[in-house]
C-alpha positions, 0 to 999 in steps of 0.5 A: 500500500502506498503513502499516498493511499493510506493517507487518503484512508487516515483523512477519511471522514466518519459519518456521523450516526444518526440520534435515535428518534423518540415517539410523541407517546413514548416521550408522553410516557416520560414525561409521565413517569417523571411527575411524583404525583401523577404516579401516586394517583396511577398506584393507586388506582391500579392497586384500587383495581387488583385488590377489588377485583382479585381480593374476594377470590382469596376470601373466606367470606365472599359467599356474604352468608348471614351470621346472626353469631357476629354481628357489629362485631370490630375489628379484629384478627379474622375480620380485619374491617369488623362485621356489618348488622347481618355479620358479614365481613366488611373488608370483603364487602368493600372490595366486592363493592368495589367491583361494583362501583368501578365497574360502573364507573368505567362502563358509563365512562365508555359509553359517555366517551363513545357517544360524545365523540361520535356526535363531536366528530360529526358534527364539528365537521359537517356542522350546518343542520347536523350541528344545530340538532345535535348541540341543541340536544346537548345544550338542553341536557346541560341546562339541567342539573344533572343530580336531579335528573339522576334521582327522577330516573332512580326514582322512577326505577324504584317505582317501576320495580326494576329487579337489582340485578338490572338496576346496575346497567340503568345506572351505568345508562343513565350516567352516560347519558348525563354525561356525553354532552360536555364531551361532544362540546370539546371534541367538536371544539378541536374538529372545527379547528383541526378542519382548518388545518392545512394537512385537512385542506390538502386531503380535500384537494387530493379527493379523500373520502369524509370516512377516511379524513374523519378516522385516518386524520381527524380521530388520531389528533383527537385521541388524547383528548379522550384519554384525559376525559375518560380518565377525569370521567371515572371519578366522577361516575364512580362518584354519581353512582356512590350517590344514588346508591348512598340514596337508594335510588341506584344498585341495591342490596343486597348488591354491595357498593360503596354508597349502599355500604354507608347507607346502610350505616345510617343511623346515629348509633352506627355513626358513634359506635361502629365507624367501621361499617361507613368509614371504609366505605367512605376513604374509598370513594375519596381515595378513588375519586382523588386518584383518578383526579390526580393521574388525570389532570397529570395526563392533561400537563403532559398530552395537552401542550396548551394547559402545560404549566 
């Protein structure tokens, strides 16, 4: 080899490597992680859910059996929660209560999600007509208080004599129903805007179909509105449905939640001298309803670049 040629192969240059790209939602995650208080409310509601959904397969007392022998008995070594009237186990209670509680919760989210953003996307799109009916209905729907509304139709339920195993699904009905109008109002905010948007006004020049830019353009850019809305929602239909239950005008007994549960512990004498039957009850509605708060509104700093702080 000669000088001339390894000279020309010490001068030759590396290229550079290229830096790895990180994902919108993967820097999200980040972000995400990196914020103490939003993964305190993430832990506990995970938490929340295992022990709710996979506790009472591990309990003893998941069959509720009457037990006249036990009943108001504390708290102690084989009922770590006391036992309620009928002497059935509270901590076992609980978490089959919130089986029930966050099951609705997240069904009635769901539905609520899915109603208001079909309604938003149509008619923030096709607006005209089609937007005057349907903000109209939405407007009517939000003029009402909501808990009114909610006590009428339990109310109604209980006149009707709707059987308890049924009273579940017409609570998880009727929350949705309340509230998938706050939810199509946003979502049809962000379609007039993201309408006008230039990469919208070139999908129209090369001939798009309205399904391909409703589902391929429009709904992708919408999709962490929803998930902080779907998370902010839980917590308050878990709230609703406490409230009806606390009541009687949502799920009855002897199908347990959380509202029922301090229901049922009504009474003065209850209130004094057995705080176990409506004290854990109650610090689980606070600890779920805070927690989904709390991880939503973490959601929102980091998905929503306009309510960054």
């Amino acid at each position: 080899m000669s000088n001339t040629t390894r000279e020309l192969i010490g001068q030759k240059k590396v290229a550079p490597v290229p830096e790895k790209r990180t994902s919108l939602w993967r820097q999200a995650m980040r972000d995400v992680m990196k914020n103490k208080l939003t993964m305190t409310g993430l832990v506990i509601v995970i938490v929340m859910f295992v022990a709710c959904f996979i506790g009472p397969l591990f309990s003893p007392y998941a069959d509720n059996k009457i037990n006249p022998a036990m009943m108001n008995v504390g708290p102690n070594s084989k009922h770590w929660l006391g036992t309620d009237l009928l002497g059935r186990d509270v901590l076992t209670r609980l978490l089959q209560a919130g089986r029930i509680s966050l099951t609705v919760g997240i069904a009635s989210m769901i539905l609520s999600v899915f109603i208001g953003t079909f309604i938003g996307i149509v008619s923030g799109y096709y607006r005209g007509i089609v937007d005057q009916i349907f903000m109209r209905i939405a407007d009517l729907l939000m003029t009402i208080p909501s808990l009114p509304i909610m006590f009428i139709i339990g109310a109604l339920m209980s006149d009707w004599k709707v059987p308890t195993d049924y009273r579940m699904y017409m609570v998880m009905i009727m929350l949705s129903v309340i509230g998938w109008p706050g939810i199509a109002r946003m979502v049809r905010s962000q379609m007039l805007s993201l309408r006008e948007r230039e990469y919208m006004q070139a999908a129209t020049v090369l001939g798009l179909r309205d399904r391909r830019k409703l589902f391929n353009h429009l709904l992708p850019n919408v999709v962490p509105l929803l998930i902080v809305i779907s998370t902010l929602s839980i917590g308050g239909a878990v709230l609703s449905e406490s409230v009806l239950s606390f009541f009687g005008l949502g799920v009855m007994p002897p199908t347990p939640t959380w509202g029922n549960m301090i229901d049922a512990a009504n009474s003065i004498v209850d209130f004094e001298k057995h705080p176990w039957l409506w004290i854990p009850p109650g610090v689980a509605i606070f600890l779920t309803v805070i927690a989904f708060n709390i991880f939503g509104d973490g959601l929102r700093d980091v998905l929503d670049p306009k309510q960054k702080k």
